[in-house]
N, C-alpha and C positions, 0 to 999 in steps of 0.2 A: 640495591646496595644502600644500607642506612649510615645516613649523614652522624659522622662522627667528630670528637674534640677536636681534632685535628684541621676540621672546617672552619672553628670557633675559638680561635688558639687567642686571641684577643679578650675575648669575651667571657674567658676565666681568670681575668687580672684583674683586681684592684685600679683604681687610675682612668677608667674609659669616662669622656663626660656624656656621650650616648653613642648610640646605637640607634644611626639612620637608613633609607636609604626602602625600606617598608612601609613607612607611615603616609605616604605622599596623597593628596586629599584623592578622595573617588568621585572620579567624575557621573555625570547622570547620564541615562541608559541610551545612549546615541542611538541605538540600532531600534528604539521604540518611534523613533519618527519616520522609520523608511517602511515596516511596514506593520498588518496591522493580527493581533493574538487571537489563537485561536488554540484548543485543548481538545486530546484524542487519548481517550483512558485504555481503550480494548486494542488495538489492532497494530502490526506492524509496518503499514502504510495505508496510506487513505488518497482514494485518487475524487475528484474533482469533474464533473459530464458537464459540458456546454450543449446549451440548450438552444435550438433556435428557433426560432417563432413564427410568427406569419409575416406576409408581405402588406402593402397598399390594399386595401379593399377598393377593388373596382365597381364601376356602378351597373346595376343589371336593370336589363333592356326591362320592359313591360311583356310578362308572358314567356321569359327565357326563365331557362333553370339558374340556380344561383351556385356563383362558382368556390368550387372547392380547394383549399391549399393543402398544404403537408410541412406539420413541424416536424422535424430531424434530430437526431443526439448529431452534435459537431466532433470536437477533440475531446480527448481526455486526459486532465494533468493527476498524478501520479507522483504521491509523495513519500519517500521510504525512510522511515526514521535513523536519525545516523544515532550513538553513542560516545557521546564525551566524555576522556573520564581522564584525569591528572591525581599523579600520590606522592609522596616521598614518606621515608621511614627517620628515626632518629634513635640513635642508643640511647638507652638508661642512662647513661653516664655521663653523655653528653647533656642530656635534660635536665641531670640534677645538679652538677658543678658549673653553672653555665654561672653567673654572679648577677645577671642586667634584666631579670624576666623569662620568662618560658620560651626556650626556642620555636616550641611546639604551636604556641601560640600566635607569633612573629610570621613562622613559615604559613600558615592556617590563613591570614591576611591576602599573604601571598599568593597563596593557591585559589582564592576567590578572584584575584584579580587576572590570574592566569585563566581562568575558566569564564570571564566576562570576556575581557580582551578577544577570545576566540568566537565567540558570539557576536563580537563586535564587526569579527572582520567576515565571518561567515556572511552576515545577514549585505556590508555593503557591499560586498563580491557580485550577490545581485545585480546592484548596477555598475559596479568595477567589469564585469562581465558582459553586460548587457548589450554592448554592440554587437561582440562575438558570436559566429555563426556554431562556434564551439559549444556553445552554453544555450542549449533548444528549449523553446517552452512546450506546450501541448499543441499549439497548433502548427511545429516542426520553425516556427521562427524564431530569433534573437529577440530577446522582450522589446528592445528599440529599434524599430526595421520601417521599412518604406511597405513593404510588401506583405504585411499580414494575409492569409489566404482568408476568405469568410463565404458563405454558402450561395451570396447573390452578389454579382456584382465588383466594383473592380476590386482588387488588393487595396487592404485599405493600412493605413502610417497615424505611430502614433513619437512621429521624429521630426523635424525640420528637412526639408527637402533638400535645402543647400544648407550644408553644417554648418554653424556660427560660435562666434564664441559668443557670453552672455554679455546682450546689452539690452537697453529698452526697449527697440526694436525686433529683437529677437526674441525675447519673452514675450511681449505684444502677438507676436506671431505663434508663437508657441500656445498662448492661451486662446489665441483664436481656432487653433488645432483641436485643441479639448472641447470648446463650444460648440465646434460643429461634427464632432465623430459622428460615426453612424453605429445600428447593432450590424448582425452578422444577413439580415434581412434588408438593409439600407434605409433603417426609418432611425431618424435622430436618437442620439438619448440625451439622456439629461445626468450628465456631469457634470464638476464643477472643480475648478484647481483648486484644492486646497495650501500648500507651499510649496516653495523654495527649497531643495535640496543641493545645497553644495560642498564645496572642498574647503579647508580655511581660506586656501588662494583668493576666493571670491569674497570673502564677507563684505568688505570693502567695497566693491562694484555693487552687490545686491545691496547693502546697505543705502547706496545712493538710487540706486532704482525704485526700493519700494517706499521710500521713506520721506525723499524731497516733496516738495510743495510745488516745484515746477518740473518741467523737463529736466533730463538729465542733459549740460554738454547743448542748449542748446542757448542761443542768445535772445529769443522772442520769450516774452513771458507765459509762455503753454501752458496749460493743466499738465499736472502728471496726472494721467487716465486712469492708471494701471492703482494707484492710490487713491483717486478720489471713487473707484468704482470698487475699493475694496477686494479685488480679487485673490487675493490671495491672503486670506483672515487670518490663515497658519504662519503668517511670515518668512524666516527663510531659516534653515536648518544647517546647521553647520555641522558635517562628520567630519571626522579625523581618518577615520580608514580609507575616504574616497582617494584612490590614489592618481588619477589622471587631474591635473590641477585647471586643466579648459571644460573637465563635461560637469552640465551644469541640469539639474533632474525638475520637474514637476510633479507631486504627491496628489493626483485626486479624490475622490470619493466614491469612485465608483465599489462595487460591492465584491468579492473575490478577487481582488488583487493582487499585491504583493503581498504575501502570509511568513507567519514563523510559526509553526505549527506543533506545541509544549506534547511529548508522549510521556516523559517522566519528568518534573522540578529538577533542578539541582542539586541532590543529598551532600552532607558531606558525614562521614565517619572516622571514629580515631580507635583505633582495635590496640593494645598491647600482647607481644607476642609470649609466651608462657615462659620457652625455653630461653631466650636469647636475651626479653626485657623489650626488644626496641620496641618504641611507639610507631604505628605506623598511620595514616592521615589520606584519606582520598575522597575525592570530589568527580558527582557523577551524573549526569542527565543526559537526557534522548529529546531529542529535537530534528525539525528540517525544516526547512524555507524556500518558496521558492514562489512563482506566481499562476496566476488561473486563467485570468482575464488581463487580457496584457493593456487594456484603457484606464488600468488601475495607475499608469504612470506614462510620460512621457519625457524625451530625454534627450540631449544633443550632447554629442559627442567635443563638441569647441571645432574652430577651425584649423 
C-alpha cells in the first residue's frame, strides 16, 4: 500500500519549522567488531570442513618401523544465504505537494537504517544465542559450552567453568582459557584475545579493568597485569544489541571464526509505477553469519 497525503497532512502547510525525527546521527557498524567478512559471488550456501591433523610424534626405537597417524575431515559448518529486503511505495501526489523536501528522500534514509539495524541485531544474536543449546554450530554444540566434542581427547571449553560476572579475575581467567586451548588433536595453538565485547551495562567495569594503572578494587599497590601485558590491544567493544546485560564476550584471532558472510551488497532501487504514478523504494541484500571454529571467541554468560 503506498504511503499517501494523508500520512503527511502537516507537511503540506506553510508554518512547520522542521521536520525531524529521520536525521538522527548514524552510528558506526557495531556488528563489524563481533565478527570477521568474508564474500561468496556464485553459490547459495557455502559450508566450512574441519580439518584435523596429527598427534604428538613419538619417538621410534632403533630398528622399529616408524609409526603412522591419520588426519580426519571433523564437522562441517554449513551456511545458507538468507535475503533481506524492506520497501515502501509513495503517491505522486504525495511527493509532489509535500512543501519541506522529498518524502522520497527522508523515507530512503530510513530504510537504510531499517536494513543496518537488522544486521546489527542478526550478527549479535550470535552471541545473544550462544549459550543456547538451540542455536548448534558444526560440531552439534552452543558456540559457548564446557563440552566441545574434538577428535582426541577430553571435551574441550572455550567458557568459564563457574559463570561469573566480569571482573579482573574473571577476564584473568578467561584469557588464560585462550592461552592455553588445544586443536582438535590436543597440541596447543597459538591464539591470542584480541577484545573486549560487551553490553553498554559494562563500559564502566571494563573501562576500569583494562585501563587502571593498578589493580582494580584492590588496596595494595599491584600491577594491573592484564594492562601492562597488553592483552587485549582491541580494547573493549561496546554493542547495543547485546541484550543480556551480565554476558561479557572475548574476540580472538584465531582463523574461521565468527563470519558474516556478504552473497549479494545492499542494492537499493526506486522504480515509478506507469499507471498509478506511485514511487516505489527498496532495499535488498543476501547474507549469513554464523561460526566455523568456535576458538574464534570465548564468552561467559555473568553470574
Amino acid at each position: 500500500m503506498a504511503l499517501t497525503r494523508a500520512q503527511f497532512k502537516k507537511q503540506l502547510q506553510d508554518g512547520l519549522n522542521t521536520v525531524f525525527g529521520l536525521e538522527t546521527r548514524r552510528h558506526p557498524e557495531q556488528w563489524r567488531q563481533i565478527v570477521d567478512v568474508e564474500t561468496e559471488n556464485r553459490k547459495a550456501y557455502v559450508e566450512d570442513q574441519m580439518m584435523t591433523g596429527f598427534g604428538a610424534a613419538p619417538v621410534k626405537a632403533e630398528g622399529a618401523g616408524v609409526t603412522y597417524d591419520t588426519a580426519t575431515e571433523s564437522y562441517t559448518a554449513r551456511y545458507v544465504f538468507e535475503t533481506i529486503a524492506l520497501a515502501f511505495a509513495i503517491t505522486e501526489e504525495a511527493e509532489e505537494d509535500v512543501l519541506y523536501g522529498s518524502i522520497g528522500a527522508r523515507l530512503s534514509r530510513a530504510l537504510a537504517t531499517s536494513m543496518m539495524h537488522t544486521k546489527e541485531v542478526k550478527v549479535a544474536n550470535l552471541l545473544n544465542n550462544g549459550f543456547s543449546t538451540s542455536f548448534l554450530g558444526g560440531d552439534g554444540a552452543a558456540l559457548f559450552s564446557t563440552a566441545h566434542p574434538v577428535t582426541q581427547g577430553a571435551n574441550q571449553s572455550n567458557t568459564l567453568s563457574t559463570a561469573a560476572d566480569l571482573s579482573e579475575t574473571s577476564l584473568e581467567d578467561m584469557l588464560v582459557n585462550i592461552d592455553t586451548a588445544l586443536d582438535d588433536r590436543g597440541i596447543p595453538v597459538f591464539i591470542t584475545a584480541q577484545k573486549l565485547i560487551i553490553p553498554p551495562q559494562l563500559r564502566f567495569v571494563a573501562q576500569r579493568i583494562l585501563f587502571s594503572n593498578g589493580r582494580v578494587d584492590v588496596a595494595t599497590n599491584d600491577l594491573n597485569a592484564i594492562k601492562s601485558l597488553d592483552m587485549l590491544k582491541g580494547g573493549a567493544a561496546v554493542i547495543q544489541r547485546l541484550t543480556d546485560p551480565d554476558a561479557w564476550f572475548v574476540k580472538t584471532d584465531c582463523q574461521d571464526g565468527l563470519k558474516h558472510i556478504v552473497r549479494i551488497p545492499r542494492k537499493t532501487q526506486m522504480l515509478g509505477d506507469f499507471e498509478s504514478g506511485n514511487l516505489r523504494y527498496k532495499a535488498r541484500e543476501r547474507y549469513i553469519q554464523g561460526w566455523s571454529n568456535w576458538r574464534g571467541a570465548f564468552g561467559a554468560p555473568g553470574s
